[in-house]
LUMROLO-320516 format. One record per residue (C-alpha): residue in three letters; y, z, x negated. Coordinates in steps of 0.02 Angstrom, whole numbers, padded with zeros to 5 digits, always signed. Layout:
LUMROLO-320516
AlaYZX ...
//
This chain:
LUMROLO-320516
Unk+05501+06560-04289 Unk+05653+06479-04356 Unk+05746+06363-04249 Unk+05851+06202-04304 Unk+06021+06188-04218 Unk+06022+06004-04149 Unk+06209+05961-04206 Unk+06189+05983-04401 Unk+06021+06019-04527 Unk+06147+06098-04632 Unk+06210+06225-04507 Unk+06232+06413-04511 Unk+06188+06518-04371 Unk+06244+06695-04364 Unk+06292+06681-04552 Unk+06084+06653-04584 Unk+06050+06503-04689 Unk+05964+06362-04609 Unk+05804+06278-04707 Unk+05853+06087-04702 Unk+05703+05970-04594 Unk+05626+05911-04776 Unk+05607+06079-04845 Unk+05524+06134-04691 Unk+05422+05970-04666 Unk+05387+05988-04855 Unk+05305+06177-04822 Unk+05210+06128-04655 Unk+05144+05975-04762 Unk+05092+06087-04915 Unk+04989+06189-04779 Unk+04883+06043-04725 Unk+04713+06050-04769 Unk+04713+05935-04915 Unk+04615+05788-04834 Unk+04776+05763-04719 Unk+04885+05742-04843 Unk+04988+05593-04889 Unk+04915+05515-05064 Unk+05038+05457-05176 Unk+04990+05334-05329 Unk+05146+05325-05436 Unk+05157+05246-05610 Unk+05319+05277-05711 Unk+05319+05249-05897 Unk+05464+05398-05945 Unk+05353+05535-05950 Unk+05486+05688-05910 Unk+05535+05598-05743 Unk+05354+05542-05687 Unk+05287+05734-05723 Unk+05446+05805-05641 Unk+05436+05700-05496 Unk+05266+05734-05460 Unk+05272+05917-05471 Unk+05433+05913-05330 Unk+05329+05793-05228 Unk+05177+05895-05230 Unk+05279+06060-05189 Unk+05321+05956-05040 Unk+05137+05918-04986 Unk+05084+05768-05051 Unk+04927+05728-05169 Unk+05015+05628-05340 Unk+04901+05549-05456 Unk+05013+05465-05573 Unk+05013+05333-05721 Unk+05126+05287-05863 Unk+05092+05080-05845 Unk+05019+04944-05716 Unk+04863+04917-05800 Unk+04815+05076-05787 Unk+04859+05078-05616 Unk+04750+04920-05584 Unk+04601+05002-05679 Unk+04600+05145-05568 Unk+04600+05069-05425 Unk+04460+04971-05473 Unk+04378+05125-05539 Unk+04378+05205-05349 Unk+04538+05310-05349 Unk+04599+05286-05167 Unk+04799+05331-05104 Unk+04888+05296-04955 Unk+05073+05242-05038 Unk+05130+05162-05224 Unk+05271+05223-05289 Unk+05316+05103-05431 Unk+05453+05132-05555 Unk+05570+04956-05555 Unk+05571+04941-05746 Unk+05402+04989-05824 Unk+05417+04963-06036 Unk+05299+04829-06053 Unk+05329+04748-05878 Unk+05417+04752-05723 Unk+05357+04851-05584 Unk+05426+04699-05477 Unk+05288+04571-05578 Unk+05155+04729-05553 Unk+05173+04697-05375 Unk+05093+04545-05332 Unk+04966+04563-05472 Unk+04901+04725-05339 Unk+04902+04600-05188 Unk+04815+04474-05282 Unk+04680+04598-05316 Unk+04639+04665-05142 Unk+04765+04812-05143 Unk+04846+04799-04970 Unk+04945+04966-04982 Unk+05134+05006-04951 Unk+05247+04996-05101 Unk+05399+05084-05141 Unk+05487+05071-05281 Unk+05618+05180-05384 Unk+05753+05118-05508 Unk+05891+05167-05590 Unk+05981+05000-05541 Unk+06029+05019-05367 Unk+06107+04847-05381 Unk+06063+04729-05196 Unk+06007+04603-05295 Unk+05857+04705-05354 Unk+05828+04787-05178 Unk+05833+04610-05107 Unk+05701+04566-05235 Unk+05580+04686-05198 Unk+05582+04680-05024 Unk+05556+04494-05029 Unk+05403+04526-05149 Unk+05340+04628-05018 Unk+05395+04816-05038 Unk+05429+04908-04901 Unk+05549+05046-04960 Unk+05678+05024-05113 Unk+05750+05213-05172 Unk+05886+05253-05310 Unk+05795+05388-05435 Unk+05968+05493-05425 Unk+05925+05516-05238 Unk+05806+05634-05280 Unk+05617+05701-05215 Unk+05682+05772-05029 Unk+05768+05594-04994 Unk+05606+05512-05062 Unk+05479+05619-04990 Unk+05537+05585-04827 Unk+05550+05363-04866 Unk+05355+05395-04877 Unk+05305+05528-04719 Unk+05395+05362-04615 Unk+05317+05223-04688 Unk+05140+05337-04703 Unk+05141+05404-04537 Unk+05198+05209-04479 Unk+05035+05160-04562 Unk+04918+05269-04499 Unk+04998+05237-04308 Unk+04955+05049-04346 Unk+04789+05073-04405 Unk+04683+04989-04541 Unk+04640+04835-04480 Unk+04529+04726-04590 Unk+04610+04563-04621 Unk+04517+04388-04586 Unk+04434+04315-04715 Unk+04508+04124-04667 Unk+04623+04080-04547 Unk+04642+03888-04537 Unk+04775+03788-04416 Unk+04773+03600-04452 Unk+04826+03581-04666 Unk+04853+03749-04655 Unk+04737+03914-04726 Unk+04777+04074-04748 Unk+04682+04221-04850 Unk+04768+04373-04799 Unk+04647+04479-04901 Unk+04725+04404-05055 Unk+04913+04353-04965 Unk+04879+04158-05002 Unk+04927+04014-04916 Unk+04869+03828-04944 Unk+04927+03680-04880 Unk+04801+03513-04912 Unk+04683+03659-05038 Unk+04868+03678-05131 Unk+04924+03841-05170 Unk+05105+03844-05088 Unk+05137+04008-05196 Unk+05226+04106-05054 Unk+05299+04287-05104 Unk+05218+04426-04988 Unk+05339+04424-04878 Unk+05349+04247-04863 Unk+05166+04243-04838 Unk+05188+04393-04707 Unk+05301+04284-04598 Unk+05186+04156-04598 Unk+05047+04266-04563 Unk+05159+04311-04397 Unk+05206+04127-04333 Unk+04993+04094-04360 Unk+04978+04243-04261 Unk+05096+04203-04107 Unk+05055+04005-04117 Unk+05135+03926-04001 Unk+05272+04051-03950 Unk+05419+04066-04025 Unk+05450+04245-04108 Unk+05614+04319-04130 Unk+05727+04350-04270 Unk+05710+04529-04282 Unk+05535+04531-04268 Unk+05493+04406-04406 Unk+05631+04539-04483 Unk+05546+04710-04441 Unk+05370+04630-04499 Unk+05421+04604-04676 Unk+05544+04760-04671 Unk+05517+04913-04551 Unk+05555+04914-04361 Unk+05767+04959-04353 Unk+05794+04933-04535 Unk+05965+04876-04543 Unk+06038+04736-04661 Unk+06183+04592-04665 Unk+06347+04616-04602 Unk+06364+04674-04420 Unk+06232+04691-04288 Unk+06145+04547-04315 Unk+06156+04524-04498 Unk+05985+04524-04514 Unk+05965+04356-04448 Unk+06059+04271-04618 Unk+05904+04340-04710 Unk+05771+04270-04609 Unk+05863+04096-04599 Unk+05858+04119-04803 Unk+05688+04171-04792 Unk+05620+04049-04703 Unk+05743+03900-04795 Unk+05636+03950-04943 Unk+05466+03951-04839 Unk+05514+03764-04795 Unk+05553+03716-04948 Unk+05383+03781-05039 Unk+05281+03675-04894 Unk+05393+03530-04939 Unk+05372+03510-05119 Unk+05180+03492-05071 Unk+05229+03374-04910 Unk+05399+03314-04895 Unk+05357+03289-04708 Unk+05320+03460-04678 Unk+05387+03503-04509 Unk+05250+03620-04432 Unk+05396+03784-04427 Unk+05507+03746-04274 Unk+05689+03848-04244 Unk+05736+03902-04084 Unk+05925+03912-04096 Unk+05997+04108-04083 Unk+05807+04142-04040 Unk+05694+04131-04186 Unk+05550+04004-04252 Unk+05378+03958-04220 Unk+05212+03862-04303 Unk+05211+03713-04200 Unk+05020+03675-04113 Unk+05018+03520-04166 Unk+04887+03497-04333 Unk+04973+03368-04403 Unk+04852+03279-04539 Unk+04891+03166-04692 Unk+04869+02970-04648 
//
């Protein structure tokens, strides 16, 4: 048995080559009886790079059905075909994998996105983590750096659980559909992004209490993902976030007021149902 020297994955040890962690995770993972595997729905519309990437991610142990657009995507899903991540290409030819997105959510499909670009560009990785992605990866990084994006956010998911969503949950104007990620305010659709609609989801959840920066942050993101400048940069992004939240509610009801700010603390849904006079 082979044994990893703790200070470096890239070591040598009495001249011997080392195996790096995803090369060894990759063979223990291609050994799993094939119900454990991770299942991997990707749709990429250049065929070279979808088939290519799909071999390399199946030499590292997980089960890749793949597709060349959304709607095929969509129909398969709706045909039965079951996976455990997406992996959606950023720029599809007749759409964007970014617009694919929320068409998914719309339709029931609950499961972890990442997606994979050529345009490693913050703007775009802002973008899709605001729509609701959890992971954004440049192509160039290749199938080890990806491979191991999805064991996290995989084996994150099946420590979590599947919990069935509510059907309804109603708080004064309020009503949320988290099988569907909508929110209406007065029967008006406030058209929150996922995310949006996921920090909402989290204030319902704690009502009352106020919850923290970083966890409204790690419930959109992934617990320690790091953004913004310096330790607490994170905190600019849910104050954005949460600007735009306000604003939605407040082009139905300029007297929105129900999402309260704790200063250097965080926010909460206020108890009070508030109701139109």
């Amino acid at each position: 048995m082979t044994t990893l020297p703790s200070e470096s994955v890239t070591a040598w040890r009495d001249s011997t080559p080392v195996s790096p962690p995803t090369e060894i995770a990759g063979e223990a993972a291609a050994a799993l009886p094939v119900g454990d595997r991770v299942r991997l729905a990707m749709v990429d519309d250049d065929d070279d790079y979808r088939e290519a990437m799909a071999a390399e991610l199946e030499d590292l142990g997980f089960l890749v059905t793949s597709w060349s657009d959304g709607p095929s995507l969509i129909a398969a899903f709706a045909g039965g075909v079951e996976a455990d991540v997406i992996v959606l290409d950023w720029k599809l030819q007749a759409s964007l994998g970014i617009d694919l997105l929320p068409q998914l959510r719309r339709r029931g499909i609950m499961l972890p996105v990442i997606f994979l670009t050529g345009m490693p560009a913050t703007t775009y990785e802002s973008l899709a983590l605001e729509r609701g992605a959890l992971d954004f990866v440049d192509k160039s990084r290749g199938a080890a750096i990806l491979a191991r994006r999805i064991r996290l956010i995989a084996e994150a998911r099946k420590t979590a659980g599947d919990v069935p969503p509510e059907d309804v949950i109603e708080q004064g104007r309020l009503q949320l559909r988290p099988r569907v990620s909508r929110a209406y305010w007065d029967g008006i659709d406030v058209n929150l992004t996922i995310t949006e609609f996921n920090i909402v989801h989290l204030l319902l959840r704690r009502l009352g209490d106020y919850v923290s920066y970083r966890e409204i942050y790690d419930c959109v993101h992934r617990t320690g993902f790091i953004a913004g400048s310096g330790e607490d940069g994170y905190r600019a992004n849910v104050r954005s976030s949460v600007k735009r939240i306000r604003n939605k509610f407040r082009s139905i009801d300029a007297e929105f007021s129900e999402i309260e700010n704790f200063p250097a603390f965080g926010y909460s849904w206020s108890r009070i149902a508030t109701r139109p006079t």
